[in-house]
TORKOLKE-759011 format. One line per 2 residues: for each residue x, y, z of N, C-alpha, C. Coordinates in nm, 2 decimals, padded with zeros to 4 digits, always signed. Layout:
% TORKOLKE-759011
X/Y/Z/X/Y/Z/X/Y/Z; ...
//
This chain:
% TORKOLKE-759011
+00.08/-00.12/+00.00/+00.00/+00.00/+00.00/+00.09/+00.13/+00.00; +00.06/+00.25/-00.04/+00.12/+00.36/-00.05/+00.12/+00.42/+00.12
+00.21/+00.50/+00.12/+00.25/+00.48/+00.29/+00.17/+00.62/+00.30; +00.14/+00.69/+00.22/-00.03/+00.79/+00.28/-00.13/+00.74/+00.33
-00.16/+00.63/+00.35/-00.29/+00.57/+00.35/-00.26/+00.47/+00.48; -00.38/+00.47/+00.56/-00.36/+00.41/+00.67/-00.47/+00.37/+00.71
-00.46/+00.21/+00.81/-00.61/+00.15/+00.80/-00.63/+00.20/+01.00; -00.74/+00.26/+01.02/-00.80/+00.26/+01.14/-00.84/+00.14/+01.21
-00.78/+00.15/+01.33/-00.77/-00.06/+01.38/-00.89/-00.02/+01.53; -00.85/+00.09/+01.58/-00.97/+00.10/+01.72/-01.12/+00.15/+01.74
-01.19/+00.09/+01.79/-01.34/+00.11/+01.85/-01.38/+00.32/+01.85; -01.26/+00.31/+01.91/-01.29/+00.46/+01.95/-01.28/+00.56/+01.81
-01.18/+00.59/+01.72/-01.18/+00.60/+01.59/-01.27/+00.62/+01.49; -01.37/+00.45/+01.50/-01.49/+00.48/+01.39/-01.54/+00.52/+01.47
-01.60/+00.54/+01.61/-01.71/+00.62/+01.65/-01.70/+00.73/+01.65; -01.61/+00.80/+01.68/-01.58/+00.96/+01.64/-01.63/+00.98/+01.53
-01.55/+00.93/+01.39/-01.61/+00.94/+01.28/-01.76/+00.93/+01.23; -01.80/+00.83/+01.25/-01.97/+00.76/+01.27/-02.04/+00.91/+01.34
-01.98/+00.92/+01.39/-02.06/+01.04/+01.47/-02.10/+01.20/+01.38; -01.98/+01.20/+01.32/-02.00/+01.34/+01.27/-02.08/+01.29/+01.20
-02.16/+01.44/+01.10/-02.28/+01.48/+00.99/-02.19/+01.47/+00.92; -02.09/+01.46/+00.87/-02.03/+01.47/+00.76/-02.00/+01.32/+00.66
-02.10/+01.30/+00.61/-02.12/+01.19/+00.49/-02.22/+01.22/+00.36; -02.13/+01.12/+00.28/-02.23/+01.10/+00.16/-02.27/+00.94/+00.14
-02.39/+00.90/+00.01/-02.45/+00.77/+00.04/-02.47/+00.77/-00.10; -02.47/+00.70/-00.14/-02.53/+00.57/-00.26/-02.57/+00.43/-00.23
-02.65/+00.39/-00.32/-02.68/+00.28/-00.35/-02.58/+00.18/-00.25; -02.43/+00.15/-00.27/-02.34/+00.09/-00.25/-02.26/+00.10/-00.12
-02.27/+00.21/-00.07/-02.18/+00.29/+00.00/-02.25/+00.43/+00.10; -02.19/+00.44/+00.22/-02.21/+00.52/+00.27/-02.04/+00.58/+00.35
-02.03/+00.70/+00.32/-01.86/+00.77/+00.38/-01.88/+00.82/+00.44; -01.85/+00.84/+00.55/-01.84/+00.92/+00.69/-01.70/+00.94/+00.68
-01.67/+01.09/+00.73/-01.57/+01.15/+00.70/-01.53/+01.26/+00.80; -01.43/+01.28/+00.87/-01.40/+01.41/+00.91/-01.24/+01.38/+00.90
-01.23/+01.59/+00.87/-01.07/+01.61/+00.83/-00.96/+01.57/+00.91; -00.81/+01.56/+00.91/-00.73/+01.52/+01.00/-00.62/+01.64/+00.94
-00.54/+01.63/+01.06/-00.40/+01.78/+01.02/-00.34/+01.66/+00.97; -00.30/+01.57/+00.92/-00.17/+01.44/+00.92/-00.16/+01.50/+00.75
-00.10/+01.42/+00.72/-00.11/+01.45/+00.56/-00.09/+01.31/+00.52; -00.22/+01.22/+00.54/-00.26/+01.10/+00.54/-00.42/+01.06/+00.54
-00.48/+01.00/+00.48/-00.59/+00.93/+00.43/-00.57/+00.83/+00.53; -00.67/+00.81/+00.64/-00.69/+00.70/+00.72/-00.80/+00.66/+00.71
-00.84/+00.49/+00.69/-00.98/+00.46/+00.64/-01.01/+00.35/+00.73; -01.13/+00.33/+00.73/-01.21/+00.20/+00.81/-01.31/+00.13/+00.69
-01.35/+00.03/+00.70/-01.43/-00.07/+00.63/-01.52/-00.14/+00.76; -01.65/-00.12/+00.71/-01.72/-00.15/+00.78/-01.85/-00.25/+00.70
-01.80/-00.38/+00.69/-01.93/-00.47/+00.64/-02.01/-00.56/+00.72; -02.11/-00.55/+00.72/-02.23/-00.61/+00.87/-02.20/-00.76/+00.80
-02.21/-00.84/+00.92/-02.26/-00.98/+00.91/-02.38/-00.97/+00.86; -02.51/-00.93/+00.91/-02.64/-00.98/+00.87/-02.65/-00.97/+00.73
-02.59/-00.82/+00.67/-02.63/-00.79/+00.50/-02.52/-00.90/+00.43; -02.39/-00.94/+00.49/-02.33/-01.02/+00.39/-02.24/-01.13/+00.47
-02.32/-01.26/+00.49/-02.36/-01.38/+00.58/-02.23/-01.43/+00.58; -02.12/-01.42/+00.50/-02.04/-01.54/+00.52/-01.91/-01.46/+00.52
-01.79/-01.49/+00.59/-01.64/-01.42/+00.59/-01.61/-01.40/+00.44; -01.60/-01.53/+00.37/-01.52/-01.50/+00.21/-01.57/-01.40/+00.17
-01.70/-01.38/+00.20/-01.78/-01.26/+00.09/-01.73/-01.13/+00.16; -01.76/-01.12/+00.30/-01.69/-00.97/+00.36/-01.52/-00.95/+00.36
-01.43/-01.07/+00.36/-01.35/-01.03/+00.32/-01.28/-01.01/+00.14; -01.38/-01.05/+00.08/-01.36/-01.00/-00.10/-01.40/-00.88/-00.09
-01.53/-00.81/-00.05/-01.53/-00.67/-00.01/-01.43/-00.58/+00.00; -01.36/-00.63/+00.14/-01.30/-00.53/+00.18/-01.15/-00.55/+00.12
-01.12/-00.60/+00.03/-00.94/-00.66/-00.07/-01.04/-00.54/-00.17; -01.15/-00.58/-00.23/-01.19/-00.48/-00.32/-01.20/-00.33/-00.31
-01.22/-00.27/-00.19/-01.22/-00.18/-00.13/-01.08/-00.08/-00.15; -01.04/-00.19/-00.07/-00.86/-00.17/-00.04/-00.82/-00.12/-00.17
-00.81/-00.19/-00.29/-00.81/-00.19/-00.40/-00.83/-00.06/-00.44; -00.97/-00.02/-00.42/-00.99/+00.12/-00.47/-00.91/+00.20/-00.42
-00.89/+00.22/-00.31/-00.80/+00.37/-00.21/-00.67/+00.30/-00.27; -00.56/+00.21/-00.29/-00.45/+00.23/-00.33/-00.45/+00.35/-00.49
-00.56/+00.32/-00.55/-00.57/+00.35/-00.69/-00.65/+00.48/-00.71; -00.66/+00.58/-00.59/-00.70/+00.67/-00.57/-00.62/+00.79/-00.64
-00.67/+00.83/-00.73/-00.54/+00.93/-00.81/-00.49/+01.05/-00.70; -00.58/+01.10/-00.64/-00.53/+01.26/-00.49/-00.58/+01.18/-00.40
-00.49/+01.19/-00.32/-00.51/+01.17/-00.18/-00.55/+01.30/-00.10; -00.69/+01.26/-00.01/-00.70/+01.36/+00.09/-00.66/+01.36/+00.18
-00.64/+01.46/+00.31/-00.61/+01.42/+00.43/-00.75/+01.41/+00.53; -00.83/+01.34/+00.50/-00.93/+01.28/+00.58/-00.97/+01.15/+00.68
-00.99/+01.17/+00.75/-00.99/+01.02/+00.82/-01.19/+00.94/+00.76; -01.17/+00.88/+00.69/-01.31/+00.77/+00.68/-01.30/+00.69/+00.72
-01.48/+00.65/+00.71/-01.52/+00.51/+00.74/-01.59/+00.48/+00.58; -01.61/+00.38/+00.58/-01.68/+00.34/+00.46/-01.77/+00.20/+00.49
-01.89/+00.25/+00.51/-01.99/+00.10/+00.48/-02.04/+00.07/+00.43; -02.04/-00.05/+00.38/-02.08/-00.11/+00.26/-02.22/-00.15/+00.30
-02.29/-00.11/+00.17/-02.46/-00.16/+00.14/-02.47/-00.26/+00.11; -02.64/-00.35/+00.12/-02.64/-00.43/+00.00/-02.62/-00.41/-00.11
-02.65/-00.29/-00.18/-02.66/-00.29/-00.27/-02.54/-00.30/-00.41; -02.41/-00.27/-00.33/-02.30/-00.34/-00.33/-02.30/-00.47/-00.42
-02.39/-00.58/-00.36/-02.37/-00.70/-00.45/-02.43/-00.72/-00.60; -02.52/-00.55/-00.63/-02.62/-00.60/-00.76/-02.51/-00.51/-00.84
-02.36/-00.46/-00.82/-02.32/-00.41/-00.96/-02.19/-00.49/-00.96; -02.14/-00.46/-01.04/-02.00/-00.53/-01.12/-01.86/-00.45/-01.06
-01.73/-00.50/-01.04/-01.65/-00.42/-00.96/-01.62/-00.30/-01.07; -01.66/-00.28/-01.15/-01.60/-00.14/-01.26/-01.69/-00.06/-01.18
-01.84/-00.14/-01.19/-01.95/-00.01/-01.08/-01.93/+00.04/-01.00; -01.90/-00.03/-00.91/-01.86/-00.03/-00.75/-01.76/+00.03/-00.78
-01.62/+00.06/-00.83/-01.52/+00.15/-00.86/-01.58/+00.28/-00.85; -01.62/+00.26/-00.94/-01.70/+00.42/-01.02/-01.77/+00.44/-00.88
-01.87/+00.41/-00.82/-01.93/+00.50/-00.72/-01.86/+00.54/-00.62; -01.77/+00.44/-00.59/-01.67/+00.52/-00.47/-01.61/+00.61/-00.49
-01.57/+00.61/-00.63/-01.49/+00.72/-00.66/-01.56/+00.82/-00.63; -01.71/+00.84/-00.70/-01.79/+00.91/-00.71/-01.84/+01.01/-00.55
-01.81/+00.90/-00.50/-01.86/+00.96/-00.36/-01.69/+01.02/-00.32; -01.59/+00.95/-00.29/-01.44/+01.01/-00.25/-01.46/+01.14/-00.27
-01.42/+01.18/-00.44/-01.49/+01.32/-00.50/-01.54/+01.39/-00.45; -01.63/+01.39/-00.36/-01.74/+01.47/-00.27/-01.65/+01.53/-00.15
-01.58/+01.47/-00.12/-01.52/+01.50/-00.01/-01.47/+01.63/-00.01; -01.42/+01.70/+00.06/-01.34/+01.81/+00.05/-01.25/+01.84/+00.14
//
């Protein structure tokens, strides 16, 4: 991974995050977002058991995920979360590409 980019590992972290108003949502995705002074992108992945039943499948998620933020052309310095929808499973990974981006974009 590019050494900008950093995964959020504690409890305390996404709830801060989770907390602020500051998100966008599609179909696929929901980003919760607030800024950081670091000059680093720190992210969280957040996929429920109930919407996607089995480990292989939440862990293909989140490699695909990962995937996107390596291949992120600007990096911001924001700390996200990112949780994943059902709706996630009705498009193709080009889709799912495209809307994250779509939403990243939003960010400021």
């Amino acid at each position: 991974m590019k050494n900008n980019i950093i995964s959020l590992k504690d409890e305390h972290s996404f709830k801060n995050i989770l907390s602020s108003r500051l998100s966008f949502s599609n179909s696929s995705y929901r980003i919760c977002y607030i800024p950081n002074r670091l000059k680093t992108l720190q992210y969280g992945i957040a996929v429920g058991k109930k919407t996607f039943r089995t480990a292989v499948l939440r862990n293909k998620i989140k490699r695909q995920i990962r995937m996107f933020l390596v291949k992120l052309p600007t990096i911001k310095c924001v700390d996200i979360v990112i949780l994943v929808r059902e709706g996630y499973l009705k498009n193709t990974f080009l889709e799912n590409s495209k809307l994250f981006l779509d939403l990243y974009n939003n960010i400021r």
